[in-house]
N, C-alpha and C positions, 0 to 999 in steps of 0.2 A: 504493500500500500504506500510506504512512503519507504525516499532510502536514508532520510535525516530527522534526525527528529531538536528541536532547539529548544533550550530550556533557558525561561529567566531565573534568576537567582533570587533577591530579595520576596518572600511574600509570596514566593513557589515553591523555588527547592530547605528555603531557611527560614523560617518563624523568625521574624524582626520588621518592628515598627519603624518605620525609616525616618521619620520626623524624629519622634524620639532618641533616635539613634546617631543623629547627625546631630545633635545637641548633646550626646554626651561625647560624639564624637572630635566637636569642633570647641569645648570644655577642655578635654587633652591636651588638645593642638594649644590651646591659649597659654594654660597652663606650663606646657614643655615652652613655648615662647619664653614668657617671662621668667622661668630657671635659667635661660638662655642669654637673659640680660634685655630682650626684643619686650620693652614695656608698651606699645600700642599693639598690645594682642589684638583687639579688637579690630582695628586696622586690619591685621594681617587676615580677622578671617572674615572680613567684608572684600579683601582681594581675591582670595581665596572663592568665594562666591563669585565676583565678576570674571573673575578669568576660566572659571567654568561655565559661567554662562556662554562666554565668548566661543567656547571650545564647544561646546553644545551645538552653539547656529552655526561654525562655520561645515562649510558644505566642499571645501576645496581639498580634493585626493591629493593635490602633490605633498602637503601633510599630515602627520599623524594625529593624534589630538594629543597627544603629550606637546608635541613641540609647537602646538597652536596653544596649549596651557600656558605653558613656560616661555613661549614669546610674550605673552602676555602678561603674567603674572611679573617679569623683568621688565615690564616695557618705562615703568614709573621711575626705574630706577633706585627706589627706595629699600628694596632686596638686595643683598650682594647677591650675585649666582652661585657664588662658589658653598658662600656661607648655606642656603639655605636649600638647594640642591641635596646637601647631607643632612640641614635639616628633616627634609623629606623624609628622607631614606633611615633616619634613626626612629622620628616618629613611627613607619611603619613596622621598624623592629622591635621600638621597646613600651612603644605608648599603646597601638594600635592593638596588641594582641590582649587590651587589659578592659577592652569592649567585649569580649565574648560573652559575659552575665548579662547581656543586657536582648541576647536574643537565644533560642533553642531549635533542634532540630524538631522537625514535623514527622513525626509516627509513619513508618511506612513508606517515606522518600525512599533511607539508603537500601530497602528491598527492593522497590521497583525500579530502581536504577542497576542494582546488581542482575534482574532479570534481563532488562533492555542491553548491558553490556553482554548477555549472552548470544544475541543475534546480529546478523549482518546488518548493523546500521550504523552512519556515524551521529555522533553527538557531541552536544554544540552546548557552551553554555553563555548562551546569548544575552547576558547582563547590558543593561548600560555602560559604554563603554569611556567611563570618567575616570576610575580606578585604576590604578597601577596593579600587575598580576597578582603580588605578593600581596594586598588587600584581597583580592578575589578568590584568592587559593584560600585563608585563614578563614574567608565565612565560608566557603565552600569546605572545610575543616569540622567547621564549628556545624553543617548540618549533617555531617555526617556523610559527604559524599565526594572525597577530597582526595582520596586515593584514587578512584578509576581514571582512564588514559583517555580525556576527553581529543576530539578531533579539533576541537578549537575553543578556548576560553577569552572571549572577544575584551581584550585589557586593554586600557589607553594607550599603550607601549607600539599595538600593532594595528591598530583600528585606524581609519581614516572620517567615519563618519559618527554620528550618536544617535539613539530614538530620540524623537520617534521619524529621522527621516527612515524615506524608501531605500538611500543611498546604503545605509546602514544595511537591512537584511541581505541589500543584492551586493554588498563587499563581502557576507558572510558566506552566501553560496557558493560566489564566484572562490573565495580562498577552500572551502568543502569540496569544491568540484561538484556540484548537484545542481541543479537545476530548482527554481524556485517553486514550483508546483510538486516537487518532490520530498519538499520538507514540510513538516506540521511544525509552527510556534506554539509555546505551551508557556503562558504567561497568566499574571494577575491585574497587569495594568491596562485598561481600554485604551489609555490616550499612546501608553507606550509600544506593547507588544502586539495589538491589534492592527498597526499599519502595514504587518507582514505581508497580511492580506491584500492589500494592494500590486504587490509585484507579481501575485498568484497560491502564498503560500497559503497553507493552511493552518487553521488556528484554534486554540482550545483555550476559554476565557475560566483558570482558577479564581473560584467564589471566595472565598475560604476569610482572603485578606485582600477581597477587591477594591481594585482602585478606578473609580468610574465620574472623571470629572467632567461627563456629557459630551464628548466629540463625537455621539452619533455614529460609529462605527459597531459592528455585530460580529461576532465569532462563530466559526463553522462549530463550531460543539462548547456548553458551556457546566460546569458542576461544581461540586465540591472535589476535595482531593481523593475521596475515596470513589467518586465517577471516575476521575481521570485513574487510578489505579487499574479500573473493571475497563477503563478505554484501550490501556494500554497492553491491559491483557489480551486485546482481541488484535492490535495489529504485531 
């Protein structure tokens, strides 16, 4: 029936409030700032927000979103690069992995994943593509499904584009090798994971931790988690 199947992360494969979550998580960030001597934390994480915004809208392959990040987030000048480039990179070592109480695996994920990695298909875990791998891998950790050999884990490091554009799913196929009618999206966000649909894919709308802020768009099949389990068992 399909030969990919693509999974978001937050609020599908991991139990975690994402509003909530980005507040204890941008709390960290502030915090390691100011140990650090960087006293306009605050500053830092209203940059932090526009240069993802930025990185979000832009739409241009020749680069990555990391380096539409960090062109950005350097462009004020008010970062040293050097300095905070490592910032980065310690936050995600020593702060980041102190977030896991703050979400749980979902019952039943790391089986039905252990099933699907039994069959010819590949699998995708089609997140939002803002994070760096090593955030991705640790919630992908934290639900329990962080060991199987995914075919692509879509991290800002290699991405070119973000949901909810179209550009986005059809970089994912094109790097899959599949064909866009070949793959099922298996998401909780209408505005995000439901534009799959547009390029041909197919789509499955998780109830469970829905996020439906009216864009009017409709899922080729819709349930709780324990539908999608019985769905998954038939293809």
């Amino acid at each position: 029936m399909f030969k990919a199947v693509l999974f978001d992360l937050d609020g599908t494969l991991l139990n975690i409030d994402m509003n909530f979550f980005l507040q204890k998580y941008f709390s960290r960030m502030q915090k390691m700032a100011l140990e650090a001597g960087y006293n306009d934390s605050k500053g830092l994480v209203e940059q932090v927000f526009k240069s993802t915004g930025v990185m979000i809208s832009d739409r241009n392959p020749e680069h990555s979103n990391e380096e539409i990040f960090m062109r950005d987030f350097f462009s004020n000048g008010r970062y040293p690069e050097k300095d905070f480039r490592e910032f980065f990179e310690r936050f995600y070592e020593r702060e980041f992995p102190l977030l896991e109480p703050y979400c749980k695996p979902f019952a039943g994920v790391p089986e039905m994943m252990e099933k699907l990695f039994d069959q010819d298909l590949k699998v995708v875990v089609a997140t939002n593509a803002v994070f760096p791998l090593t955030a991705l891998q640790q919630r992908l950790n934290w639900a329990g499904v962080g060991h199987f050999d995914y075919d692509l884990i879509t991290s800002y490091e290699i991405m070119h584009f973000c949901k909810p554009h179209k550009e986005y799913y059809q970089e994912v196929a094109e790097v899959i090798g599949v064909k866009p009618e070949e793959c099922l999206m298996i998401g909780n966000d209408v505005g995000e994971d439901l534009p799959a649909g547009k390029i041909g894919m197919k789509t499955f709308l998780v109830e469970d931790m829905l996020i439906d802020q009216g864009v009017g768009l409709s899922p080729d099949w819709r349930g709780k988690l324990n539908d999608l389990f019985s769905f998954m068992e038939k293809i």
